[in-house]
N, C-alpha and C positions, 0 to 999 in steps of 0.2 A: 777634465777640461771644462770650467765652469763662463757663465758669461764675462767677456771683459776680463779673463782671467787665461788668455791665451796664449802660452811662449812662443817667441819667434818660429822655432820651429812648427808647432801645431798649426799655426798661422799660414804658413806656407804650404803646408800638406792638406788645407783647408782650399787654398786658392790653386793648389794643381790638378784641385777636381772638375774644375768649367776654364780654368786659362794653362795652355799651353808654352811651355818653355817659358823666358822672361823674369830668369829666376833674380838676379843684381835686385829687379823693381820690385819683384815677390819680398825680398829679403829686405829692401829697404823700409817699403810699407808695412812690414811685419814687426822691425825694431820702432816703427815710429809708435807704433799700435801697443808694443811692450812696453814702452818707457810713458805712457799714458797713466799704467795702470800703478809703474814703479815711482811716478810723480806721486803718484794717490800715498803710496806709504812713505814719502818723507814725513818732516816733521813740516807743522803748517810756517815756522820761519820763512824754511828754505821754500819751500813748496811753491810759495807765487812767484818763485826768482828763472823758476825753471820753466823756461822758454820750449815752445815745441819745435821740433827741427823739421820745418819745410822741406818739401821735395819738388825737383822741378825734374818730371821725365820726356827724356829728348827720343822721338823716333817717328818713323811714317808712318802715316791714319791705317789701320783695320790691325794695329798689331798688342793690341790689348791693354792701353794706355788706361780708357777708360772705364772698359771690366775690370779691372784690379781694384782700380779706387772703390767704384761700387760695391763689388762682392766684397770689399776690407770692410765697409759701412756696417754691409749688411750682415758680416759675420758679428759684428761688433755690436748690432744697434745704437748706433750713432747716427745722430740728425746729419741726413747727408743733402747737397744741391751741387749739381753741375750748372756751371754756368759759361756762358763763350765772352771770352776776353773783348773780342772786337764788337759786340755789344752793346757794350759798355760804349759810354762818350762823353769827354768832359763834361763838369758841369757850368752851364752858359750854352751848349751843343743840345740840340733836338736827342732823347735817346735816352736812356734808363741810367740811373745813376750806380755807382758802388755800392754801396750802401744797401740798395735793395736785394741781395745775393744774403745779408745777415737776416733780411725779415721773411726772407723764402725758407730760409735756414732753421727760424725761428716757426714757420707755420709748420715745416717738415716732423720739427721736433714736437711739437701740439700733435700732430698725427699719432706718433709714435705712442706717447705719453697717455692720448685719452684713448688708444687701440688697449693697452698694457690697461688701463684701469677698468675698462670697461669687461676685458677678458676676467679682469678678479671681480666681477659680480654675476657674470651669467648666469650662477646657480640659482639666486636668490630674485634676479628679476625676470626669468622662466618663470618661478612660482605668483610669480604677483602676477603676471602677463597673464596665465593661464587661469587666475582666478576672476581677471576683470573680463576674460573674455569669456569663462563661463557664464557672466553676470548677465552678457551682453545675449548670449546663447539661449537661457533664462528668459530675457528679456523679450526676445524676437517669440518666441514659446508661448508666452504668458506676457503679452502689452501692462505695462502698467496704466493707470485709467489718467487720462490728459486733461491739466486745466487747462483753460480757454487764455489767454493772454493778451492784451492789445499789443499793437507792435510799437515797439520804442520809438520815440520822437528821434528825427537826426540830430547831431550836436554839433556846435562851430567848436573848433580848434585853433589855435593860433601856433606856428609855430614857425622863428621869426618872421620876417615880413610876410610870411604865407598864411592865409587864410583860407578853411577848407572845412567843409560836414560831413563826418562822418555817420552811419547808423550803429548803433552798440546794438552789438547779440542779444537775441530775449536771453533770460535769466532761465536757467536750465531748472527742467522739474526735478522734482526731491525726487531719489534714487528709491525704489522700491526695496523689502527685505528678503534674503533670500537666505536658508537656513544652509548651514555646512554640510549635512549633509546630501541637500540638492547640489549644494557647487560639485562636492566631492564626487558626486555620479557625472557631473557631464565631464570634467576632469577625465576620470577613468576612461569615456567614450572620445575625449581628444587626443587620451595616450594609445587608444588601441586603435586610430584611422577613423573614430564608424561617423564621424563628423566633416573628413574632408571634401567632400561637396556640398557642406553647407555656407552660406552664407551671409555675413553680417555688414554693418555699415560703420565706418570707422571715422572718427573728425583725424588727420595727418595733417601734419606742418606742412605749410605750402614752400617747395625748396625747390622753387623756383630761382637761379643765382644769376641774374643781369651783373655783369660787370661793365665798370665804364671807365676810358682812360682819360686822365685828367693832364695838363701840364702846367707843374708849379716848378717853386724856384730850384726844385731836386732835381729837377725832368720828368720825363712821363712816371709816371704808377697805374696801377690796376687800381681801381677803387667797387668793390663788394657792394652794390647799392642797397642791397635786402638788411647789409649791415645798417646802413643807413635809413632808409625806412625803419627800420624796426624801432628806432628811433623816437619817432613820430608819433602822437597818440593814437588810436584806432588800430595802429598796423602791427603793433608788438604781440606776435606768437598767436598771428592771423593763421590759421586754420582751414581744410576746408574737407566735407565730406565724402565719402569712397566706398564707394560696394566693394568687397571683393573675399575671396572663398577661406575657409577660415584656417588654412595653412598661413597661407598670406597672412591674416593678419594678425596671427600669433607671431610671426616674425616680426613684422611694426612694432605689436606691441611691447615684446621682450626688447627690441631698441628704444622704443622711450622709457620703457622703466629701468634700462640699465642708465640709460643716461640722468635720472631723477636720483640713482644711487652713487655716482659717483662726485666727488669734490671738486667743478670745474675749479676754483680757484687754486686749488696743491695740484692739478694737472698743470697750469697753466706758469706756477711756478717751477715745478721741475722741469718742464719744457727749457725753460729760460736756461736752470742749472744746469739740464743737460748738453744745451747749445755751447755754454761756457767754457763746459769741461770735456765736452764729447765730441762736439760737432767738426764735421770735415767738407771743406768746400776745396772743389774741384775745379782749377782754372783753365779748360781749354782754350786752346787757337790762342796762348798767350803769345807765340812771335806775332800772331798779327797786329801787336801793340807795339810791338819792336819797330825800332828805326834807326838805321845806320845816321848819327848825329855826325858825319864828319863831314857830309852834303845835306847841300838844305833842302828846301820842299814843301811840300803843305803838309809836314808831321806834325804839327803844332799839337790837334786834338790825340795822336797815338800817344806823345810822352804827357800831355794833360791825361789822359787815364793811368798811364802808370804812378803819376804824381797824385791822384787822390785812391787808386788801389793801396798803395804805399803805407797811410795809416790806421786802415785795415787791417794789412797784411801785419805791421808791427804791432799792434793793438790800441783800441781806442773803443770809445761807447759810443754804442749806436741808438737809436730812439728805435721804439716798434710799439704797436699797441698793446701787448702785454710787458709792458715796461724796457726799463735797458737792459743794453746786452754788449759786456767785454769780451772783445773779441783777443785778449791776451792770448787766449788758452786753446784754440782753433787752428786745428790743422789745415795748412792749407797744402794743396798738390795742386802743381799748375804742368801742362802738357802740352808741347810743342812740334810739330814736323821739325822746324828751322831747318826747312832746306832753303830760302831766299835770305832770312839775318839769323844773326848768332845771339847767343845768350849774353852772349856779353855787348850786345845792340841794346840790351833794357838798360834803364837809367843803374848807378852802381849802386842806390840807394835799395833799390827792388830786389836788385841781386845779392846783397847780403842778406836780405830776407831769406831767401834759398840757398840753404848752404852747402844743402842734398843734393847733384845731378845725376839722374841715372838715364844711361843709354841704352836703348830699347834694340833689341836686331830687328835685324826684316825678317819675314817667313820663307823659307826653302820648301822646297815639294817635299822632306820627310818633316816639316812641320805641320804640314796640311793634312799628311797621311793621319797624322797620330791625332788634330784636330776633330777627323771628321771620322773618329774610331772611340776616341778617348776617352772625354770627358761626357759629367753626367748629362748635359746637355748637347749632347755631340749633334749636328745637322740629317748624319745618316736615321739617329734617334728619332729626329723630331717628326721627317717625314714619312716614319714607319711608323707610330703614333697618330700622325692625321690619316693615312690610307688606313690605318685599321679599324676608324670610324667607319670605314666605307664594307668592309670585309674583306678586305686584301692584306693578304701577309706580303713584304716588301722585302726582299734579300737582295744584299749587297753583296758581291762577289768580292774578295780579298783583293784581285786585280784590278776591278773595277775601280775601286776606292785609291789603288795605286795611278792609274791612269786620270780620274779625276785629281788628284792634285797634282798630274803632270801637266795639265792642261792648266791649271788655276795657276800654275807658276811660270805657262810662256805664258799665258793672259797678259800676267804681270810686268813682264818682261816686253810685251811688244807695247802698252799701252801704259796709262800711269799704276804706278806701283798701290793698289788697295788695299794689302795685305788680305786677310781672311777674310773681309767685304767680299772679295771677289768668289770666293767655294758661293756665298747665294745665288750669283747671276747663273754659277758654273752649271748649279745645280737646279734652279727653277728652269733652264733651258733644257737640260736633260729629262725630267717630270712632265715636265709642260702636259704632253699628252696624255698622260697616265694623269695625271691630276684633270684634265677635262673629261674625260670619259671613264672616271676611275666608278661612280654612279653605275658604270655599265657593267663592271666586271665583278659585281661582289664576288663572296666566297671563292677566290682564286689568288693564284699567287702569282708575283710579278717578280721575276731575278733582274739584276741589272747586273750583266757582266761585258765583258770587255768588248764585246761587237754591238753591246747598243749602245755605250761609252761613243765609240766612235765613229757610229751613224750619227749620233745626233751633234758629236759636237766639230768630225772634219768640217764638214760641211762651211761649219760659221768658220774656224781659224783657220781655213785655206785662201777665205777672201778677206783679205788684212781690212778693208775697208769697214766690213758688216762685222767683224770680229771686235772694233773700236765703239760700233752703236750696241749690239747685243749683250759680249762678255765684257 
């Protein structure tokens, strides 16, 4: 089972490791994920003719709508963003435009891409890291001897109508010579500990990241202002100095010289190709764009988002700062309650976009059982993992665990239906106390069996009232 190389079935026996039940959506996003990789071996004629087949999964919020997509992403490595439909707002309408969801898509996949590149050099930028910081190690040991400098006059700038002085760095002194086989001894004292309470002073990138929102004719955006200073004369790969212990800053260091070893620009084009051919955007709360068109109303701006979602969804180039990006070739899954409009409330142009519907069930109490048992992330797991920070081993009684999704499913039943939302209220209500004074009980062990199940939680579902604010 190699990357991107995963049969429908592998796929699904992938995602019934953290999502329970929900097999239709399992299977559907599993074929979507196959026929990805079976595009890739046509021949390149056919290849750009073959459309990906959307999926639009229908079913109530906590029942795994959005885990699937993700964990499909993440199994895949594919540029992934979730984005909420109602969001969105025409454009002319205060509010983020479509379009921004491909350059989210697009930063996602730069993530990805300069993660992967930078992992293929750690070997070789350790070595450089640890040679400059022997130099530096050296250096604090043995001062090199300092000329005297006058301090540099400030400078005017122009840059357009702004005018502005900066002062420029004094000019750094000539680097002293240090023989190999001094580096190569402190080296050996960096690999065997005997240096980690020493420490040096480091010039680091100021990543400092102000962002500001702007509104132009697309609607609002984020704009990165450091991108923009950086810009500016004076302020490009502005710097500034740092004591700190020389673990730290062997790890600095190995981050800038990995990043001095890799090709930002073949990062920043695969990014793009990977966006094209890989990427998956995830459209929740898409009925909140829905509107029953057979009464009128103030839906004007709901079908104005589906009418510019629309050439999107079918494909079109979109502008980003690391060039364009076709969105032919982009998965999209869009995810719905649609308990107030139906699917077929989207305009019919949207809805031949999606040609996938899959129907999600609701959770029963032996869904919740197998939930909070199951997978490798199960709830029972997570909070026997935090108490064992504390030194408490935490057992869950087999009944227990039956009772707690008895309760998470009249929860459900008397209040709105949250599917597997609701085991966290179930269960931080039941912990509560043991999580505030768990500090007190190290080395001990705490059972949760069926009479503290239901001390803690009759209590709330006996008063219908306090049972609607708590579970």
């Amino acid at each position: 089972m190699t990357l991107g190389n995963f049969t429908p079935r592998e796929t699904v026996g992938e995602l019934d490791r953290y999502i329970i039940g929900q097999h239709k959506a399992k299977r559907a996003v599993a074929i979507a994920l196959r026929n990805r990789w079976r595009r890739q071996q046509v021949t390149s004629e056919l290849r750009d003719e073959i459309a990906p087949r959307n999926i639009i999964m229908i079913g109530p919020t906590g029942v795994g709508k959005t885990e699937i997509a993700r964990r499909l992403a993440k199994l895949a490595r594919a540029p992934f963003v979730k984005v909420e439909a109602s969001k969105f707002t025409e454009v002319g309408y205060v509010g983020r435009d479509v379009e921004s969801m491909i350059r989210d898509l697009v930063e996602n996949a730069i993530q990805i891409c300069e993660k992967e590149a930078l992992e293929s050099v750690q070997t070789r930028a350790q070595d450089a890291a640890e040679e400059r910081l022997a130099k530096m190690v050296l250096a604090v040991r043995r001062p090199p001897t300092q000329t005297q400098q006058p301090d540099p006059a400030p400078q005017t700038h122009q840059f357009g109508p702004l005018s502005f002085q900066v002062t420029p760095q004094q000019a750094q002194q000539p680097q002293p010579f240090y023989s190999d086989s001094e580096v190569n001894d402190i080296r050996l004292q960096l690999r065997s500990g005997q240096l980690d309470d020493a420490e040096v002073e480091l010039d680091v990138t100021d990543t400092n990241n102000p962002f500001m929102t702007i509104f132009g004719a697309q609607g609002t955006e984020e704009v990165n202002l450091q991108d923009m200073m950086s810009q500016m004369p004076g302020f490009k790969g502005r710097t500034k100095r740092r004591r700190m212990k020389v673990p730290d800053a062997l790890e600095v260091l190995q981050q800038q010289e990995a990043k001095k070893l890799i090709d930002h620009d073949k990062v920043q084009r695969d990014a793009v190709q990977r966006t094209e051919q890989a990427g998956i955007v995830f459209l929740d709360e898409i009925d909140k764009v829905g509107s029953d068109r057979s009464h009128g109303g103030p839906d004007v701006s709901r079908e104005g988002v589906q009418r510019d979602l629309l050439p999107i969804v079918e494909g079109s180039t979109v502008s980003t700062k690391y060039g364009t990006v076709n969105t032919d070739h982009i998965l999209f899954i869009a995810a719905g309650a649609f308990h107030v409009s139906k699917v077929s409330d989207l305009i019919p142009e949207l809805q031949g976009r999606f040609p996938i519907r899959v129907e999600l069930d609701s959770l029963e109490k032996e869904d919740f059982i197998k939930i909070l048992t199951e997978p490798k992330n199960a709830l029972t797991k997570q909070y026997q993992a935090l108490m064992a920070t504390e030194g408490i081993d935490v057992v869950f009684d087999p009944e227990a665990i039956d009772a707690l999704a008895g309760y998470a499913a009249e929860a459900n039943r008397r209040a709105e239906n949250i599917g597997a939302r609701r085991l966290y209220t179930i269960m931080e209500a039941l912990l509560e106390e043991l999580s505030y004074d768990a500090s007190e009980r190290a080395d001990s062990k705490y059972l949760v069996d069926v009479d503290r199940v239901k001390a803690a939680l009759d209590p709330i579902l006996a008063d219908e009232d306090l049972a609607r604010y708590i579970l």
